[in-house]
C-alpha positions in Angstrom: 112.4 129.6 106.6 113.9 129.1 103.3 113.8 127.0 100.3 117.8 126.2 99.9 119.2 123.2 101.2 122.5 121.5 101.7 125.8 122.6 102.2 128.3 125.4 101.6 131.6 127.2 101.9 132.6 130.7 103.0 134.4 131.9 99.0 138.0 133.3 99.2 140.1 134.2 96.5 142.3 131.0 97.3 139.5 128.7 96.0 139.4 130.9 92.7 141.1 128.1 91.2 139.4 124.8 92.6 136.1 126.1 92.2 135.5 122.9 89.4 136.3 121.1 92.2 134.0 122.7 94.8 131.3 121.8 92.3 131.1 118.6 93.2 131.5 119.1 97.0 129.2 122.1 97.8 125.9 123.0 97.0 125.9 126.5 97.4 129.2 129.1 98.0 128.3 132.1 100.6 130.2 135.7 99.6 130.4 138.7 101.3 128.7 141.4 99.1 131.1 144.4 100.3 133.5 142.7 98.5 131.6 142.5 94.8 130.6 146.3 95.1 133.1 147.6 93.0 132.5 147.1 89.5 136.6 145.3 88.9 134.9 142.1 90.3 132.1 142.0 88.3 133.8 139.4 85.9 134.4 137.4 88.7 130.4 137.6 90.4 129.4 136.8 87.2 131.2 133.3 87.1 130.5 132.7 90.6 126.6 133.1 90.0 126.9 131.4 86.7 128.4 128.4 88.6 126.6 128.8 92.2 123.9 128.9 94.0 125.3 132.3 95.9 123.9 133.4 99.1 124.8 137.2 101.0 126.5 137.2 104.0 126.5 140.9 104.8 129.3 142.7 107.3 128.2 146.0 107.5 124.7 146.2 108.4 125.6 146.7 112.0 122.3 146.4 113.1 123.3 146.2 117.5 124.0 150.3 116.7 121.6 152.8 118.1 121.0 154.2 114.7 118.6 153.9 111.7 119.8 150.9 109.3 122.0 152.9 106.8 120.1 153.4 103.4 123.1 153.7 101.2 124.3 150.2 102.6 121.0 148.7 102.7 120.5 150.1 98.7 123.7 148.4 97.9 122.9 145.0 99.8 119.7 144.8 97.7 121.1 145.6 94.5 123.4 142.9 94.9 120.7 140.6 96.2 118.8 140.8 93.2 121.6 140.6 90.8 122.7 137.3 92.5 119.0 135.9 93.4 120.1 135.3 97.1 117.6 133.2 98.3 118.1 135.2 102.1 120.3 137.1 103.6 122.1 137.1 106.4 124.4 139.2 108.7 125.7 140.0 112.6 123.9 141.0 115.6 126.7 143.2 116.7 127.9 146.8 115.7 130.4 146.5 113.4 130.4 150.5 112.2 129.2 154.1 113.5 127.9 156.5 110.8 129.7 156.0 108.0 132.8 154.7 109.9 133.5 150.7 109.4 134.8 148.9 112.8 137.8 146.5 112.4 135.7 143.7 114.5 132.4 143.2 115.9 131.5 145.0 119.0 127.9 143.1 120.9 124.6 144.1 121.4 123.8 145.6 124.7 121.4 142.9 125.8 118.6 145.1 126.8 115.4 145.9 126.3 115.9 149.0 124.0 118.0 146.7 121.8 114.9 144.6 120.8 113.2 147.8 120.6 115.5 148.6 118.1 116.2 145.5 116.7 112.0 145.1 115.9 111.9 148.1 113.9 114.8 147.8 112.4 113.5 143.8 110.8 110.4 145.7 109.7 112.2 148.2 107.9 114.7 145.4 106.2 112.0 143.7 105.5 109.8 145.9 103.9 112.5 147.0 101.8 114.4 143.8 101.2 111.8 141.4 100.8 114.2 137.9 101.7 114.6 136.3 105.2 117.2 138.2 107.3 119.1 135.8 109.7 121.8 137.6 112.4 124.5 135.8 113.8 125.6 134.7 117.1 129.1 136.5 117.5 131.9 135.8 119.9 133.0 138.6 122.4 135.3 139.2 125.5 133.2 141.2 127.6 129.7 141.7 128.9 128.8 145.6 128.8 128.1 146.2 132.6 124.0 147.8 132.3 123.2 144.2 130.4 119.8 143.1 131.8 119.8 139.6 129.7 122.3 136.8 129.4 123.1 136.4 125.5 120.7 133.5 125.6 117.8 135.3 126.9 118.4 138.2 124.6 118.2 135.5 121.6 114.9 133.8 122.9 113.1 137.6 123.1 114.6 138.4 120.0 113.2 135.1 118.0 110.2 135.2 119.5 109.2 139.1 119.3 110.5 139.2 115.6 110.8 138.2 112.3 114.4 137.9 112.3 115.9 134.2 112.1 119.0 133.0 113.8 122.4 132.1 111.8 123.3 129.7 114.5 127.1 129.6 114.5 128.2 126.5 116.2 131.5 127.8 116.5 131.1 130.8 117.9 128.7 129.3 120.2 131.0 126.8 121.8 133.6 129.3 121.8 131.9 131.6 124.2 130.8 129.1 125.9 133.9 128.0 127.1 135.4 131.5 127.3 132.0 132.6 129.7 131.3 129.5 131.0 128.1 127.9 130.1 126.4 125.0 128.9 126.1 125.2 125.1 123.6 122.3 125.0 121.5 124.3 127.4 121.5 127.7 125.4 120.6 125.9 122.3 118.0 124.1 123.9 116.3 127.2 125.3 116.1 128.4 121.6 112.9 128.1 119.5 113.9 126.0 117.3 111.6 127.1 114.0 113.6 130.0 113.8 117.0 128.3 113.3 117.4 127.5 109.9 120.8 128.2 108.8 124.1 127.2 110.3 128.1 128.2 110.1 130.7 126.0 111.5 134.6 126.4 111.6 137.8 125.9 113.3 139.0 128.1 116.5 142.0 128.4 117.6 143.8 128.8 121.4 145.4 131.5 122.6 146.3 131.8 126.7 143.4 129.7 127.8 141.3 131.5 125.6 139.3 130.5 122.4 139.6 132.4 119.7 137.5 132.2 116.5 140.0 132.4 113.7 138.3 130.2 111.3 142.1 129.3 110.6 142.0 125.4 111.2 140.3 122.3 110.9 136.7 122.2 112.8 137.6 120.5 116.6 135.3 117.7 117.4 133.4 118.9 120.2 132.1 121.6 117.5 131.4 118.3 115.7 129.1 116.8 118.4 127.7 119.5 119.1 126.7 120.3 115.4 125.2 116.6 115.6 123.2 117.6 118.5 121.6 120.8 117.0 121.0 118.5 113.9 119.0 116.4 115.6 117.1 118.8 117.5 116.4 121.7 114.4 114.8 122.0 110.9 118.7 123.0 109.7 118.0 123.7 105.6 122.1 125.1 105.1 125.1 124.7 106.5 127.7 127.0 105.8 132.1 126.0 106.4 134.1 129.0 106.8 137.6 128.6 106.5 139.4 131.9 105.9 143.2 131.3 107.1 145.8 128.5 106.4 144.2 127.6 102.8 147.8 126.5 101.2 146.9 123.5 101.3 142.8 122.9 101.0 143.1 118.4 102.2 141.8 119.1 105.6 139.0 121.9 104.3 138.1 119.0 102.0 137.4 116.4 104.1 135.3 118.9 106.7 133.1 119.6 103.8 132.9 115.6 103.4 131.8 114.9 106.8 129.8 118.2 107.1 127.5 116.8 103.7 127.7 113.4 105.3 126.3 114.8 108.4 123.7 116.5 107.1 122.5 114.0 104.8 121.9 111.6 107.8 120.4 114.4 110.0 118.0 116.6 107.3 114.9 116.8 109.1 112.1 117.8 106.3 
């Protein structure tokens, strides 16, 4: 569990210029640190953790992979950790590179028992090294790998429960594959313990062919909504995090999700 409350928004270059505005509206911005590595956006980090409350949503952990955490990623991840005070960390529980080789998406954990094998020693090792909260998040995926032992819920409950790992619920990508695999979101959340979920990303999807796609491209869709207001009322939720990555010409409709997420969370905070 950690300290930070209130609300926040995924930071792209298009907000570089409204960030006076997002002030007022957001009480902490969430950046992806492979992106403030090189040393050409050090002026800009610096202005954003002058301003912010900055927290570190990594991308390149890749901690589903059958392999040792990378050092030279995890050294990097930390050093920028520091330098902006993150008050945690978070990333995905998928594989999202081999070796040294970055994946264009995230591929899923095989839900299996080696996998929490792996996955406990690999929150030790983070951990011990990192000293801040790691939370993974819940991706969205096409296809089931065929030797799975576990539904993606009963992976999540083993994994919560037999680590120190926390879940970055994201609401989206929750009622996205539930629709695309057919379950009862309100039943996989409830079978979650609920101590561990502490940190939350909501966004827009978008249909393609019958099938939900999380683009992060438009408004957030109301059953999202009602759902959010169900795992509000149900979980000790300290952040909340918008991500809006596509369509940003015009930033009206990001505004107003920001509104009703702060006004959401305001009537749903449970100390």
């Amino acid at each position: 569990m950690h300290s930070l409350r209130g609300v926040g928004i995924s930071y792209r270059n298009e907000f570089a210029d409204q960030l006076d505005d997002l002030k007022e509206m957001v009480d902490f911005l969430e950046i992806s640190p492979e992106l403030f590595y090189h040393p050409s956006t050090n002026e800009e980090l610096s202005r954003l953790k002058r301003d912010f409350t900055l927290v570190a949503h990594s991308l390149s952990l890749s901690m589903a992979t059958f392999e040792d955490i990378n050092e030279r990623k995890l050294d990097r991840l930390i050093e920028l950790s520091n330098e902006i005070n993150a008050p945690f960390i978070t990333d995905h529980l998928a594989v999202s590179s081999v070796g040294e080789y970055s994946l264009t998406d995230f591929i899923p954990s095989f839900f299996i028992d080696e996998s929490i094998h792996l996955l406990k020693d690999k929150a030790r090792h983070f951990h011990h090294h990192v000293g801040r909260q790691l939370y993974l998040e819940n991706i969205t995926y096409q296809f089931n790998w065929p030797n799975n032992v576990y539904s993606e819920c009963e992976f999540w409950v083993r994994l919560l429960n037999e680590t120190e790992i926390g879940m970055l619920l994201d609401v989206s990508n929750l009622y996205v594959n539930s629709v695309n695999h057919d379950y009862d979101p309100y039943q996989f959340f409830d079978a979650l313990p609920k101590e561990k979920i502490n940190h939350l990303h909501i966004a827009g999807f978008t249909e393609m062919d019958g099938i939900l796609i999380d683009s992060h491209a438009e408004p957030v869709h109301e059953e999202v909504w009602r759902l959010l207001e169900y795992i509000l009322e149900n979980a000790p939720v300290h952040t909340i995090n918008l991500e809006r990555d596509m369509n940003l010409e015009g930033t009206k409709d990001v505004k107003e999700d920001l509104k009703r997420l702060k006004q959401m969370f305001q009537a749903n905070y449970i100390l």
